[in-house]
C-alpha positions in Angstrom: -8.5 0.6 -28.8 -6.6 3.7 -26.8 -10.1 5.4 -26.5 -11.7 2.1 -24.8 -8.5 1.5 -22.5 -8.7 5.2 -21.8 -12.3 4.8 -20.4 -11.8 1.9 -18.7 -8.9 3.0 -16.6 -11.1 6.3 -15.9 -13.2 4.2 -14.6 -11.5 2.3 -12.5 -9.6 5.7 -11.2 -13.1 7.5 -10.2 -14.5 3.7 -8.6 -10.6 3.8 -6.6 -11.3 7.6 -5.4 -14.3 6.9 -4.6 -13.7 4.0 -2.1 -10.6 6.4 -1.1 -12.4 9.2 -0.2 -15.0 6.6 2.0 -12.1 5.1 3.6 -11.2 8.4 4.3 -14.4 9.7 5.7 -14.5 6.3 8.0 -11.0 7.2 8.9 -11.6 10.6 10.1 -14.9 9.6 11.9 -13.1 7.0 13.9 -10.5 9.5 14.9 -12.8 12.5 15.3 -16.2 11.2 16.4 -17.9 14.5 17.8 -17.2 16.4 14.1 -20.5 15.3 12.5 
């Protein structure tokens, strides 16, 4: 039960960093337009 709950809320961490780290990158192009 702990093992499944474990790899669920793994899951969900790596899906939340993920959309983070896009937010992120929309972010700083928004702010910073000419560094890519």
């Amino acid at each position: 039960m702990s093992g499944a709950t474990r790899g669920i809320r793994v899951q969900l961490w790596d899906e939340a960093l993920e959309v983070t780290r896009q937010l992120m990158d929309l972010a700083s192009f928004d702010l910073h337009p000419s560094t890519n």
